[in-house]
C-alpha positions as CSV (number, residue, x, y, z in Angstrom):
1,X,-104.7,-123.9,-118.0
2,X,-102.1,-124.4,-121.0
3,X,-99.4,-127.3,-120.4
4,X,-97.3,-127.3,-123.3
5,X,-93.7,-129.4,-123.1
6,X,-90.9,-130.6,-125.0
7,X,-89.7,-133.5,-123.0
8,X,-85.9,-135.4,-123.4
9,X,-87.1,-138.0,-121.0
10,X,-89.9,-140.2,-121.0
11,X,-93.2,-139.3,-118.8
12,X,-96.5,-141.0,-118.0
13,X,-100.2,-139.7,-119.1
14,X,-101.6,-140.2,-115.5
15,X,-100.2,-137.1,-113.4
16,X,-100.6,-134.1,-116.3
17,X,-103.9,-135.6,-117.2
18,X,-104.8,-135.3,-113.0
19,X,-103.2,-132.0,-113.4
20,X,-105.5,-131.1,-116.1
21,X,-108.6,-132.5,-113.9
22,X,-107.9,-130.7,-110.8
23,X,-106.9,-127.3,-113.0
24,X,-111.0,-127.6,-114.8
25,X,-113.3,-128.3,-112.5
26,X,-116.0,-127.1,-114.6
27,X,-114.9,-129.0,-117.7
28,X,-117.4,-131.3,-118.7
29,X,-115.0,-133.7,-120.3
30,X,-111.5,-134.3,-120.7
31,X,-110.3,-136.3,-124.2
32,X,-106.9,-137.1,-124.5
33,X,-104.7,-139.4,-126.8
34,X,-101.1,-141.2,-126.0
35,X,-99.0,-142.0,-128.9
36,X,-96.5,-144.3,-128.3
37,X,-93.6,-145.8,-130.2
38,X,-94.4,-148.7,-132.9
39,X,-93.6,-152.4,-131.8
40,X,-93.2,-154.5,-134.5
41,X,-89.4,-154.0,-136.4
42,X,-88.4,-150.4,-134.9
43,X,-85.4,-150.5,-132.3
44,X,-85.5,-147.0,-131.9
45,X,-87.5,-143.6,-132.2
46,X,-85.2,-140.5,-132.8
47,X,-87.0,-137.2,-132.5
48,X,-85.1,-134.2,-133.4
49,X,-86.2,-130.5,-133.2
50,X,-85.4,-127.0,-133.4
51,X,-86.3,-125.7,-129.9
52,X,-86.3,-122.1,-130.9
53,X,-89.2,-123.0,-133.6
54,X,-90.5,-125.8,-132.1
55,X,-91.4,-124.6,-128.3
56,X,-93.0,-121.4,-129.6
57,X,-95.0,-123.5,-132.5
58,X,-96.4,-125.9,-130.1
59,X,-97.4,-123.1,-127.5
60,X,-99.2,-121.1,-130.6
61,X,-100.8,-123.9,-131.6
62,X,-102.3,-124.6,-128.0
63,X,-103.3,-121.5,-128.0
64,X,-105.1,-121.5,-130.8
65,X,-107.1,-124.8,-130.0
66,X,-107.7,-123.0,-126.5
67,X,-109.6,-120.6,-128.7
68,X,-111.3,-122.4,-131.5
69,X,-112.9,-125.0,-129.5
70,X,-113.3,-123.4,-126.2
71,X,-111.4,-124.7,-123.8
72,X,-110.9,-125.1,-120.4
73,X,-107.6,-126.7,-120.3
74,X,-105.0,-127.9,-122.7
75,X,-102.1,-130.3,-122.5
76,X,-99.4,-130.5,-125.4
77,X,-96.5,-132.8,-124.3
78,X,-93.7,-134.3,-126.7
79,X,-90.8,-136.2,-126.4
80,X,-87.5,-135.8,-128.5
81,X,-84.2,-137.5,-128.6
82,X,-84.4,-141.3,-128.3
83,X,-87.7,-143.0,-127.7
84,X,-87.8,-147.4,-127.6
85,X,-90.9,-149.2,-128.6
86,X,-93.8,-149.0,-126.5
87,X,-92.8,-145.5,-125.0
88,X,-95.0,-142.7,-125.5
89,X,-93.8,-140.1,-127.9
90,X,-96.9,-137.2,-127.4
91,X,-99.6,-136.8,-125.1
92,X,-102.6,-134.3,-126.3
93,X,-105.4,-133.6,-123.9
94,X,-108.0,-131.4,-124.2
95,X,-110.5,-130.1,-121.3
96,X,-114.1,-128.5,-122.1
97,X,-117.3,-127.5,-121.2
98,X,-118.7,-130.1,-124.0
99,X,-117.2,-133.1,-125.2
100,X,-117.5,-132.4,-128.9
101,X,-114.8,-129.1,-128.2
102,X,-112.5,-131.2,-126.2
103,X,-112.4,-134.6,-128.7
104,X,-112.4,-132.1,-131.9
105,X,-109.7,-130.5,-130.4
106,X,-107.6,-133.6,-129.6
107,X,-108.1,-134.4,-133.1
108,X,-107.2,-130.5,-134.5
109,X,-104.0,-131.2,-132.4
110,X,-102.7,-134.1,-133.2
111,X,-103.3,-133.4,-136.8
112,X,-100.9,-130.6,-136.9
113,X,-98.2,-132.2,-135.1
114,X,-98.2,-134.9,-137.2
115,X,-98.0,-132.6,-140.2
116,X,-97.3,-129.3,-139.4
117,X,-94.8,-129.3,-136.5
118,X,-91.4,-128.8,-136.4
119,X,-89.8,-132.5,-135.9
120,X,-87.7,-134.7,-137.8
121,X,-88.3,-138.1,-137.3
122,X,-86.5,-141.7,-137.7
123,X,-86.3,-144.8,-136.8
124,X,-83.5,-147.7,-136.7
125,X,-84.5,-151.2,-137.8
126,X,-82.9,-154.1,-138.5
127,X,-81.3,-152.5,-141.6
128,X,-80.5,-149.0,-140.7
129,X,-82.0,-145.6,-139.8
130,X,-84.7,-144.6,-142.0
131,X,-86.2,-141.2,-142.5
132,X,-90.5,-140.8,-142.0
133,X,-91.9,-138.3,-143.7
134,X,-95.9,-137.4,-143.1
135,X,-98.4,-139.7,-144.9
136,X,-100.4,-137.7,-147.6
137,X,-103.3,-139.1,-145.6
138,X,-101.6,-137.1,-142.7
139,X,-101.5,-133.7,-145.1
140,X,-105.7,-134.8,-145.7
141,X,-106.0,-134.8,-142.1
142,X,-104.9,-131.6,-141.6
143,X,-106.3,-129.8,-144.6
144,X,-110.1,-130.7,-143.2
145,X,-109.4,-128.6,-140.6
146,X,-109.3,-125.5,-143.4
147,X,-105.8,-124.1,-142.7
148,X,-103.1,-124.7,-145.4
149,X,-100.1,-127.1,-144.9
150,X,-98.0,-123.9,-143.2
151,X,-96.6,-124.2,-140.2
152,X,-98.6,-123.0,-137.5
């Protein structure tokens, strides 16, 4: 099973991660991670994309984990457009025989999309919209995982 989405609305982890369940009955374990929008000083999230990169990049990329580390299952959702505090922005779930495949590949995930993915990214606070750009910890993250900083 691959579930890869680019969403405009908001969603809730609890039915793709079912999905993902019912889909590996022979997975051993299922990792996942929610990242949600920041509390704290941000209004607003704005995701932007290019859907004709960005679709195909993510499916690749799933594809890729589905290979390196085994899996059963894979599920690869992101929002775009306007996201409020406390929302989730991305949901990564991983489904494998063993658990060390399904969390490494959460991880491998996650890592490129924070780095590597085709997203532009800002947020309005109380002064304005501001531009984020990756961390360099964000580039060290994804170089442990021996691929240069190219997109996927």
């Amino acid at each position: 099973m691959r579930d890869v989405r680019l969403l405009a609305k908001g969603f809730s982890p609890a039915p793709p991660l079912a999905a993902l369940a019912r889909a590996c009955p022979d997975a051993g374990g299922i990792a996942s991670y929610t990242g949600k929008v920041r509390a704290g000083g941000v209004k607003v999230l704005e995701l932007q994309h290019y859907e004709p990169l960005t679709l195909p990049g993510m499916e690749a990329l799933a594809d890729r984990a589905m290979q390196r580390f085994e899996l059963d299952g894979v599920v690869v959702w992101h929002r775009t457009g306007h996201i409020r505090a406390g929302a989730p922005i991305v949901l990564v779930a991983a489904a494998s025989r063993h658990r060390r495949q399904s969390i490494e590949a959460v991880d491998f995930l996650m890592d490129h999309l924070k780095s590597a993915a085709w997203f532009w990214k800002r947020e309005k606070r109380e002064d304005g919209w501001h531009w984020i750009e990756p961390r360099a910890v964000d580039h060290t993250d994804l170089a442990r995982w021996k691929e240069n900083s190219a997109r996927v």
